[in-house]
PAZAPA-4460 file (N, C-alpha, C; in steps of 0.05 Angstrom, whole numbers, plus 32768, in hexadecimal, padded with zeros to 4 digits):
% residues 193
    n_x    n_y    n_z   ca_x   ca_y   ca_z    c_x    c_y    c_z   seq   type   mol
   81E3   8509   80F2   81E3   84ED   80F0   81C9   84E2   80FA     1      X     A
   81BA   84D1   80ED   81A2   84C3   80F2   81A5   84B4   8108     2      X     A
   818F   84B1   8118   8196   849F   8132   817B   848B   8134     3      X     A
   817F   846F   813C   816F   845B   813C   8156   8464   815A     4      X     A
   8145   847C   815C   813A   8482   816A   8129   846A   817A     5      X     A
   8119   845E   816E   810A   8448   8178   8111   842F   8184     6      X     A
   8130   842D   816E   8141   840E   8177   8143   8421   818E     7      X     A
   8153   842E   8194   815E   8435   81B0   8146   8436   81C2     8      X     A
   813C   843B   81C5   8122   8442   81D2   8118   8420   81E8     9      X     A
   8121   8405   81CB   8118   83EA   81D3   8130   83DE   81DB    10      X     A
   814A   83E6   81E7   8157   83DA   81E6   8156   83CA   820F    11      X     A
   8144   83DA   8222   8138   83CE   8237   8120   83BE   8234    12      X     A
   8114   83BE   8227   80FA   83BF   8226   80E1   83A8   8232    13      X     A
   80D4   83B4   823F   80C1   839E   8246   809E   83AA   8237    14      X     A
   8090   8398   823C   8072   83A0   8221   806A   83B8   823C    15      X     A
   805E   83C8   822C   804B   83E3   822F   805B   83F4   8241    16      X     A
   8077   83F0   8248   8085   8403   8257   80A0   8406   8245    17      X     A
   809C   8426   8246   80B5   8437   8235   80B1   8433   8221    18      X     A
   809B   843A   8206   80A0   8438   81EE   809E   8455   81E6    19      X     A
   80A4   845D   81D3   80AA   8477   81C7   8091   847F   81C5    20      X     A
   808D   8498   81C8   806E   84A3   81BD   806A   84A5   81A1    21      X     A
   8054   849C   818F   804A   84A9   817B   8041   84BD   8175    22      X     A
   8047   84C6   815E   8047   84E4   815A   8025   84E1   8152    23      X     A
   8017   84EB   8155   7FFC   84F0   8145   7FFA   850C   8134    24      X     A
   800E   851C   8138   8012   8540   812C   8007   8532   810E    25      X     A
   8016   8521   8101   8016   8522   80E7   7FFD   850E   80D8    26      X     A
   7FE9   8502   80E9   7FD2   84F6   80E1   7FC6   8509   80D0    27      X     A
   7FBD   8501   80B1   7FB3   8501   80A0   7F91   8501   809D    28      X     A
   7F84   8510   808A   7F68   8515   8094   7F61   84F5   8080    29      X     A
   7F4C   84E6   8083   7F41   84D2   8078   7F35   84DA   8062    30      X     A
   7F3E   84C3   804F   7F2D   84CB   8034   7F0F   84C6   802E    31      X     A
   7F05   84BC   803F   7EE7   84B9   8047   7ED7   84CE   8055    32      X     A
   7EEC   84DA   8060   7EDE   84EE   8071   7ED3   850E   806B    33      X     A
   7EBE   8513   8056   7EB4   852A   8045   7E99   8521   8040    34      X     A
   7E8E   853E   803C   7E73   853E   802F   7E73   8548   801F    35      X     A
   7E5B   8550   8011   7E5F   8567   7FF8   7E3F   8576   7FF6    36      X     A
   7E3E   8590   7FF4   7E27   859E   7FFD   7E2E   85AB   7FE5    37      X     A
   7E16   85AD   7FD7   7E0A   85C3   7FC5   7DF4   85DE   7FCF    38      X     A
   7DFF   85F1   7FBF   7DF1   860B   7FC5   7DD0   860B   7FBD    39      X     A
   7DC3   8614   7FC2   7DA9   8613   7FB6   7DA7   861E   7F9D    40      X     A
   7DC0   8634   7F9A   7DBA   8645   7F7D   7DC1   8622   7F62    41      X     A
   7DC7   8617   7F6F   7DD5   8600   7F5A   7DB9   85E8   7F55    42      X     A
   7DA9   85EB   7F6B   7D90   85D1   7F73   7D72   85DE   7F63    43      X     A
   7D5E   85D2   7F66   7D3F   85E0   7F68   7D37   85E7   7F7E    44      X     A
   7D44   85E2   7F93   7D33   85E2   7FA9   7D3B   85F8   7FB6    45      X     A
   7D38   8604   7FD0   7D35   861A   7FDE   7D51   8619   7FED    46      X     A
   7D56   8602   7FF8   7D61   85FD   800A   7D82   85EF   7FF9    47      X     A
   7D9B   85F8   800F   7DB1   85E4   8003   7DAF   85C5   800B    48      X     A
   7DB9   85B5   7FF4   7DBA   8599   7FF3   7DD4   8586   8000    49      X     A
   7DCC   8577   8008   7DE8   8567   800A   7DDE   854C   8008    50      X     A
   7DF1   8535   7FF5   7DEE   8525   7FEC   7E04   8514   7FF1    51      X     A
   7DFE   84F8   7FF5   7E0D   84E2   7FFF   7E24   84E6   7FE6    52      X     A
   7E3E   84E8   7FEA   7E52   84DE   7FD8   7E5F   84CF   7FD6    53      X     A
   7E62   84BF   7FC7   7E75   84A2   7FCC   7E8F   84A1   7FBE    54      X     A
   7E93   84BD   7FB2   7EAB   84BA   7FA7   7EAA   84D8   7F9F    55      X     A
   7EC5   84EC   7FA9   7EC9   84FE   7F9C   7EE4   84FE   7F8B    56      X     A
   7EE7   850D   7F79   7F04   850B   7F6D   7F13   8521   7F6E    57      X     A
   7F2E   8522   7F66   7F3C   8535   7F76   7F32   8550   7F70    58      X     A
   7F39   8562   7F7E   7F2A   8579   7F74   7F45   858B   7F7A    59      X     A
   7F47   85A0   7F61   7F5C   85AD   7F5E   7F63   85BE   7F47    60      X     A
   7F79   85DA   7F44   7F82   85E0   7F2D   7F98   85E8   7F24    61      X     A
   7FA5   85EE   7F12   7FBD   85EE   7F10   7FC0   8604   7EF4    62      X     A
   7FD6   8610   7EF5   7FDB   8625   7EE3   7FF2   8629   7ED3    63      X     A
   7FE8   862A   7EBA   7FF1   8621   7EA2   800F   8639   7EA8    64      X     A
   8026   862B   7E9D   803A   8632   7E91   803B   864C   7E74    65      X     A
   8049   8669   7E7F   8054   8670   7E69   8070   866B   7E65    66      X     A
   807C   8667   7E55   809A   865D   7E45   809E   8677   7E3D    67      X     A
   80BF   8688   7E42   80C3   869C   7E38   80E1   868B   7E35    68      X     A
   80ED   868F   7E14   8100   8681   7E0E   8116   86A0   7E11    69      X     A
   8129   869F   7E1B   813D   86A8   7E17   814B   86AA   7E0E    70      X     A
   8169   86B6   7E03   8181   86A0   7DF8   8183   868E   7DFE    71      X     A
   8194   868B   7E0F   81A1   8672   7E24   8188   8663   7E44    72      X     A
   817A   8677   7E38   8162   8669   7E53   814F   8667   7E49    73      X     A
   813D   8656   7E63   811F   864E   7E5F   8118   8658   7E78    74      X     A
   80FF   8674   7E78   80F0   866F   7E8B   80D4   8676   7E8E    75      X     A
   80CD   866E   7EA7   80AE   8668   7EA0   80A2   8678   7EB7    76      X     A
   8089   8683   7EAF   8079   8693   7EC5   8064   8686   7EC9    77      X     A
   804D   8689   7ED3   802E   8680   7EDB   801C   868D   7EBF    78      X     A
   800E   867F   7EBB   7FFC   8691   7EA7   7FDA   8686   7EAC    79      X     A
   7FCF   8677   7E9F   7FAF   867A   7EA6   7FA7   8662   7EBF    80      X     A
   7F9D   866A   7ECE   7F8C   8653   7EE2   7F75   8640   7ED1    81      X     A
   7F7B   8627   7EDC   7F67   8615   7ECA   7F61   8605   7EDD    82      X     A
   7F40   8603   7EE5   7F3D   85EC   7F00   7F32   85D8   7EEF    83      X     A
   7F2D   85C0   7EFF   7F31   85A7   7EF6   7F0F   859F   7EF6    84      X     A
   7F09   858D   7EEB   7EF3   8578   7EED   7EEC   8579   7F14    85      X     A
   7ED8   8573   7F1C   7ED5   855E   7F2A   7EBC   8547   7F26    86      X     A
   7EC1   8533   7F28   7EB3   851D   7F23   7EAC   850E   7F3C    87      X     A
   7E93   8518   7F43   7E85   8505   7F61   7E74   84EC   7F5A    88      X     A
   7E76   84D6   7F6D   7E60   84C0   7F63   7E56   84BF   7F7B    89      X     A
   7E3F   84C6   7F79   7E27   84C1   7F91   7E22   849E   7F8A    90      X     A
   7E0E   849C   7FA6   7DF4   8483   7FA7   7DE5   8481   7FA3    91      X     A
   7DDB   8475   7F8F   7DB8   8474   7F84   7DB2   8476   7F9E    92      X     A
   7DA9   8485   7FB0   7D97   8477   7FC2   7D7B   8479   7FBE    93      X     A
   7D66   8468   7FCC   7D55   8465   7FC2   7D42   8478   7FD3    94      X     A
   7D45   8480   7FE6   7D39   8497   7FF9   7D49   84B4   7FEE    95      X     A
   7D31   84C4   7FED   7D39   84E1   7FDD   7D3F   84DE   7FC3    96      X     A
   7D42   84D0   7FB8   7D4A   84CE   7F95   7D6B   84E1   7F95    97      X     A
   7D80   84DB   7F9E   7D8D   84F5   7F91   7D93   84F2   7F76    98      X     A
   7D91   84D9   7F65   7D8D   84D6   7F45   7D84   84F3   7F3C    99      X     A
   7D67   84F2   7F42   7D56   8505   7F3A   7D60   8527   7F3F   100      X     A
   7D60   8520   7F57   7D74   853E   7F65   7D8E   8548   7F55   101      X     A
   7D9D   8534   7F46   7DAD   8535   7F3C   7DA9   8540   7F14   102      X     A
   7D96   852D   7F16   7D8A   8534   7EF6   7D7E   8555   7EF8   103      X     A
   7D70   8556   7F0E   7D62   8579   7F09   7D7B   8586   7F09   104      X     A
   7D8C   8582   7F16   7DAC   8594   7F1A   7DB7   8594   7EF9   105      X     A
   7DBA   8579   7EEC   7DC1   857D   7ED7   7DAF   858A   7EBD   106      X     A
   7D97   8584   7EC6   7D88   85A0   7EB1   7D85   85B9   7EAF   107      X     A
   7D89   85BE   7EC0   7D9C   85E6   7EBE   7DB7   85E1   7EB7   108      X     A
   7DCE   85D4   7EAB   7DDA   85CE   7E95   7DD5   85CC   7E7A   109      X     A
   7DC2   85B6   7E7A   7DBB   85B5   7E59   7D9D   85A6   7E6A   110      X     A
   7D85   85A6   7E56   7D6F   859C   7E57   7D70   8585   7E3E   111      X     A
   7D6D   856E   7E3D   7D71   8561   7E2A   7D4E   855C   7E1B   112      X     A
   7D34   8563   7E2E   7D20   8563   7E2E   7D16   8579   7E15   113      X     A
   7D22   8593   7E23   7D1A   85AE   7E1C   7D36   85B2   7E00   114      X     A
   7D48   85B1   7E07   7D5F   85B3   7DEE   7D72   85CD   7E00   115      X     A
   7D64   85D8   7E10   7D73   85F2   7E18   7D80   85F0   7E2A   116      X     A
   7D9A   85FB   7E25   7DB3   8604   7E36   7DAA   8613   7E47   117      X     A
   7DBA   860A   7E5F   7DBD   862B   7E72   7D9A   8633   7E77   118      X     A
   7D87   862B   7E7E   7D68   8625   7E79   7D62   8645   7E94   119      X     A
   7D78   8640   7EA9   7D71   864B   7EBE   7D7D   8666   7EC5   120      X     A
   7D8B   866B   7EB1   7D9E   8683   7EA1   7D8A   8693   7E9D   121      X     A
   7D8F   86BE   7EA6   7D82   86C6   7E93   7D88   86CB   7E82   122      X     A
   7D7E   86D6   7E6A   7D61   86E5   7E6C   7D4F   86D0   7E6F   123      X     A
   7D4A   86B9   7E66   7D35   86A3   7E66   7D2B   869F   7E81   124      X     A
   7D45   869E   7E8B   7D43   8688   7EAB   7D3D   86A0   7EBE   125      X     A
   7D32   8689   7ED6   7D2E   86A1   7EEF   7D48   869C   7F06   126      X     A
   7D5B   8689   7EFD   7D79   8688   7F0D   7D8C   8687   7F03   127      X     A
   7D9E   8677   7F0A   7DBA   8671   7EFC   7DB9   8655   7EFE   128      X     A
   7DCD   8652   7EE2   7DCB   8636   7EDD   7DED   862A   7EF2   129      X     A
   7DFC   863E   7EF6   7E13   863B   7F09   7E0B   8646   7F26   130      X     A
   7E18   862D   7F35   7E13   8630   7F4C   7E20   8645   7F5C   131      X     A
   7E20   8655   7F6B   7E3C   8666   7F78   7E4B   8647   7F8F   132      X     A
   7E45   8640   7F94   7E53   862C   7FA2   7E4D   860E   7FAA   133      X     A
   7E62   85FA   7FA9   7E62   85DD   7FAD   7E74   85DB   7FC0   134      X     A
   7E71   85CC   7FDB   7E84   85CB   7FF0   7E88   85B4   7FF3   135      X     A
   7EA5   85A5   7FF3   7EA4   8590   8003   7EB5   858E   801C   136      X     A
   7EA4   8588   802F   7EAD   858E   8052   7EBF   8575   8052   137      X     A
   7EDB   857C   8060   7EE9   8569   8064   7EE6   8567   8086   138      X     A
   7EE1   854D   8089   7EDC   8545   80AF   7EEA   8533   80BC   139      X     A
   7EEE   853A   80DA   7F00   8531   80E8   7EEB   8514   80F2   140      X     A
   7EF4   8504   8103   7EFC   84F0   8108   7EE0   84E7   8119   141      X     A
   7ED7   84F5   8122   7EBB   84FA   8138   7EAB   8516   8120   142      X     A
   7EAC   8513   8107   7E95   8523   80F4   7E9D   853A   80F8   143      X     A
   7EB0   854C   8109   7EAC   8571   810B   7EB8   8573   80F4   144      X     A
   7EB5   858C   80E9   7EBD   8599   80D7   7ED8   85A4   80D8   145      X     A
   7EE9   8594   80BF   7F0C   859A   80C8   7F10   85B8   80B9   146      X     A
   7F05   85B3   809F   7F0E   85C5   8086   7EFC   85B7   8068   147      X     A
   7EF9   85D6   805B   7EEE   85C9   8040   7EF6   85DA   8028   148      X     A
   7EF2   85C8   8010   7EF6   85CA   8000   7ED7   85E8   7FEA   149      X     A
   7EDC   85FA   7FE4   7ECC   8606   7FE0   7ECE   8608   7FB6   150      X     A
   7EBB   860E   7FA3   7EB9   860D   7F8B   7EA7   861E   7F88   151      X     A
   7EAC   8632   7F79   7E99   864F   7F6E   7E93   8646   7F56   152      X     A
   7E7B   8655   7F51   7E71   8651   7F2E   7E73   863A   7F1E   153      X     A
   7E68   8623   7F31   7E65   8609   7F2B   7E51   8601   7F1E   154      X     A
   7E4D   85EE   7F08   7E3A   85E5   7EF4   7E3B   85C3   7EF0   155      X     A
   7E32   85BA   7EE4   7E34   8595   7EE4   7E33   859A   7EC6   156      X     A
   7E43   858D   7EC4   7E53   857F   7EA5   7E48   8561   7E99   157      X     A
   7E43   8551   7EB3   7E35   8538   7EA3   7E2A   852C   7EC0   158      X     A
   7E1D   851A   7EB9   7E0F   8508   7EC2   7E09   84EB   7EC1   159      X     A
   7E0E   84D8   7ECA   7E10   84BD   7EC1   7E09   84A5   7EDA   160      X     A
   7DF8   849F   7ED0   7DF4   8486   7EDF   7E04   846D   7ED6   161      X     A
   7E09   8466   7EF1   7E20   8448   7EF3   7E13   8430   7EDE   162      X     A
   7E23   841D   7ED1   7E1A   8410   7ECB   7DFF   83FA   7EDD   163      X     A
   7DF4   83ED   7ED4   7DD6   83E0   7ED8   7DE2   83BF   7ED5   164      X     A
   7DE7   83AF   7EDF   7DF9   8397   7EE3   7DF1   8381   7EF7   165      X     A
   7DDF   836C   7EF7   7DD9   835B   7EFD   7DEF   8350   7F0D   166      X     A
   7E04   834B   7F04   7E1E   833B   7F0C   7E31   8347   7F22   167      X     A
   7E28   8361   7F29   7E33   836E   7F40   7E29   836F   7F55   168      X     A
   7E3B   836F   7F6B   7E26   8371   7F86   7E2F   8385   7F97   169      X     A
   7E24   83A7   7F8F   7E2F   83BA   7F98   7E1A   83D2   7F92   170      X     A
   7E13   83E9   7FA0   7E00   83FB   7F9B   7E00   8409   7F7E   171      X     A
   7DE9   8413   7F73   7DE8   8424   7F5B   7E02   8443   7F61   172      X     A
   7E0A   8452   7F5A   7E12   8464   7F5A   7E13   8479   7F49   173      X     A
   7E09   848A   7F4D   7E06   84A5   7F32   7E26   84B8   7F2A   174      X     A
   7E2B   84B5   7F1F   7E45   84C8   7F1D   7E3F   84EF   7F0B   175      X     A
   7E49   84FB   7F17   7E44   8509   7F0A   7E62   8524   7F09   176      X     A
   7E64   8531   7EF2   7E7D   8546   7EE6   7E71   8566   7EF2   177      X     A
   7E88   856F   7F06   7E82   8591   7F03   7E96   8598   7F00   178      X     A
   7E93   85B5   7EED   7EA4   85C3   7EE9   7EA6   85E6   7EF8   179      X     A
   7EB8   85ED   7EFE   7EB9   860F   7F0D   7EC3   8616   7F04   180      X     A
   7EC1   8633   7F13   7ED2   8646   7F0B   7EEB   8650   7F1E   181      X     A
   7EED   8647   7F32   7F04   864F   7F40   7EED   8640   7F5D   182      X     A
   7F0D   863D   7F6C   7F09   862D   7F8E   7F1D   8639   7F9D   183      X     A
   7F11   8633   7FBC   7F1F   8639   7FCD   7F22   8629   7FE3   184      X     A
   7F3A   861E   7FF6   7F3F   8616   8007   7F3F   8620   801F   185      X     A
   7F30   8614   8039   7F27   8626   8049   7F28   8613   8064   186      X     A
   7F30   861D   8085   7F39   8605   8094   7F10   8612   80A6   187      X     A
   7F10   8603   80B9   7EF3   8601   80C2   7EEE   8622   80C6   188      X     A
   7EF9   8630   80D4   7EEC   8648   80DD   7EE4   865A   80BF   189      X     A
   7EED   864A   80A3   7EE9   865C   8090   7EFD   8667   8080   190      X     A
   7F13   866F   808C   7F2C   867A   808B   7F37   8669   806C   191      X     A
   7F40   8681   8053   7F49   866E   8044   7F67   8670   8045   192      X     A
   7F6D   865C   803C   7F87   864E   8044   7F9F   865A   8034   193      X     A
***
């Protein structure tokens, strides 16, 4: 039988003495609270990147349905893994260009300059045009590192700058599409989940 825990709790009550404790166990991580770091195998540069994000989208995958019909039944097993889009929109910002940062990332995809795919691929190329990894760090409340989200054999699919709009009063933002090949969930010490 359900019991009115709290009414009972107020049925003396004076302010700031005897109120029930709040649970905090079940506080939720903030949806603001991530970064997103690229590998160097994915950048030009030497070093890994990390870039302001202003918006990530869900990141995730899910596995397709086999149907085995029976007589009288239907049942179904697991059959291929298929991961999803993700679609990040950065900030134009105007210190560091990550526009630009973003456009060299997308020309080891396709070169729209040169015409060539995969440019950084060998035999041509002296890398890979897929990254081995894209992380986005999910963070606690004071910035430490709670857990993150990890993506292997990652590539950018598109690129797009925000519309250009006189009538708005809000920063430029670059959006841009990657696609992988498989992810992993992982809490801070690394450990996947």
């Amino acid at each position: 039988m359900a019991q009115a825990i709290y009414k009972g709790k107020r049925t003396n009550w004076s302010p700031g003495i005897d109120l029930p404790a709040i649970s905090t166990d079940l506080d939720s991580v903030r949806a603001y609270q991530f970064e997103v770091h690229f590998d160097s195998t994915m950048t030009n540069r030497a070093e890994n990147l990390t870039l302001a994000a202003k918006q990530v989208s869900q990141v995730g995958m899910s596995v397709e349905d086999i149907v085995i019909d029976r007589v009288n039944d239907r049942v179904y097993y697991p059959g291929k893994p298929t991961p999803e889009e993700i679609t990040i929109t950065f900030d134009n910002l105007i210190k560091d260009e990550p526009s630009a940062e973003l456009w060299s990332i997308f020309q080891n995809t396709y070169d729209p300059i040169t015409g060539t795919l995969s440019a950084k691929a060998p035999p041509a190329g002296s890398g890979q045009f897929k990254a081995q990894t894209m992380t986005i760090y999910q963070l606690t409340n004071d910035q430490s590192l709670r857990g993150f989200i990890q993506c292997h054999g990652v590539w950018m699919k598109s690129w797009k700058a925000a519309e250009f709009n006189y009538s708005t009063n809000e920063f430029h933002t670059i959006e841009a599409t990657f696609r992988y090949d498989f992810m992993g969930v992982a809490d801070k010490s690394g450990l996947i989940l």
